[in-house]
N, C-alpha and C positions, 0 to 999 in steps of 0.2 A: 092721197097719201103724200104729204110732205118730207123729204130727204135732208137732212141736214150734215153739214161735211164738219167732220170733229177734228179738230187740232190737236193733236199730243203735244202736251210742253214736255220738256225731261230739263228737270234740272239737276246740274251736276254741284257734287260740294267744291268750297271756294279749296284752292290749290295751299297747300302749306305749305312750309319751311322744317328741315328738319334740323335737328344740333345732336351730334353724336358724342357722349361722354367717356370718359377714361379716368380713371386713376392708379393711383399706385400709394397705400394697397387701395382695392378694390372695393364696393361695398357700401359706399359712402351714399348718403339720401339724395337725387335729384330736388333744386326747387328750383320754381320758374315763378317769377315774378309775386314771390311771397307763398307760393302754393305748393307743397309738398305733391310731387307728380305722383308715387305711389311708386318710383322706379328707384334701382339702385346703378351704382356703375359696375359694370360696362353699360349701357343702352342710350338708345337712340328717342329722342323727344320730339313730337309735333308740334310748332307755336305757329301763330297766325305769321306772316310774311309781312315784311318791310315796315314791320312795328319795331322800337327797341324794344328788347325782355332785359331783364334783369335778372340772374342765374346763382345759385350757391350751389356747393358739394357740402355737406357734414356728414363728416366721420368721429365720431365721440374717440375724443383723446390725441383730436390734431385740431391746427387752429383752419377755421369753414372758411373755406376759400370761395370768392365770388367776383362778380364781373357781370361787363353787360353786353351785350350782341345786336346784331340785325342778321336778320336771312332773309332772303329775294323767294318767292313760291318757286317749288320745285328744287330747291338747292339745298344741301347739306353741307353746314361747318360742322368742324371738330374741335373738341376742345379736352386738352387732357392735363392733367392736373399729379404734380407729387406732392401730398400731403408733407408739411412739419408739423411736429411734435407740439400740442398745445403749453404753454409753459404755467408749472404748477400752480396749483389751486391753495391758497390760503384763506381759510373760513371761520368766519368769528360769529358766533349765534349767542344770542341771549335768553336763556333760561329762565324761566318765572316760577316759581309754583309758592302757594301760600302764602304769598307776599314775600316772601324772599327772592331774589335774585343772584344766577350764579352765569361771569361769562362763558362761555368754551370756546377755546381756538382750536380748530384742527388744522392740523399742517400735514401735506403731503411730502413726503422727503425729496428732494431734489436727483432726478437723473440725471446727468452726464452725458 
């Protein structure tokens, strides 16, 4: 009978970087490098380490604030953000039907 000595490998996952979010108000979509994470603010994001990411907040009805980072494995930045107010929307659409054509402008009223 032959005896053979088994080596266990164990591999461990590579170490991340994390980026903790904030805003004010709250609520806002996490994205990391074009990809909606599935998170809102407050929370905390895993990206690979000592890559640049590229990061936005969107909040519908403030203007998407964005920026870019690095994080070292193991370490957590923060990053917190006070939304402004998106400035209004004017919209011109062009209507067709039956061969005639009619413009619409809708304008949103101006806040202060």
């Amino acid at each position: 009978m032959v005896e053979k000595a088994c080596d266990t490998l164990t591999v461990s996952p590579a170490p991340l970087g994390y980026i903790e979010f904030t805003s004010e108000p709250s609520g806002a979509e996490i994205w990391i490098d074009g990809e909606f994470t599935g998170k809102y603010t407050p929370a905390t994001v895993s990206v690979s380490p000592d890559v640049e990411h590229t990061w936005e907040l969107k909040l519908e009805g403030y203007k998407t604030e964005k920026g870019t980072i690095v994080v070292s494995a193991g370490e957590t930045k923060s990053i917190s953000v006070t939304f402004k107010k998106a400035p209004p929307i004017n919209t011109a659409m062009l209507l067709a039907a039956g061969g005639a054509a009619a413009l619409l402008l809708m304008m949103r009223p101006r806040r202060e």
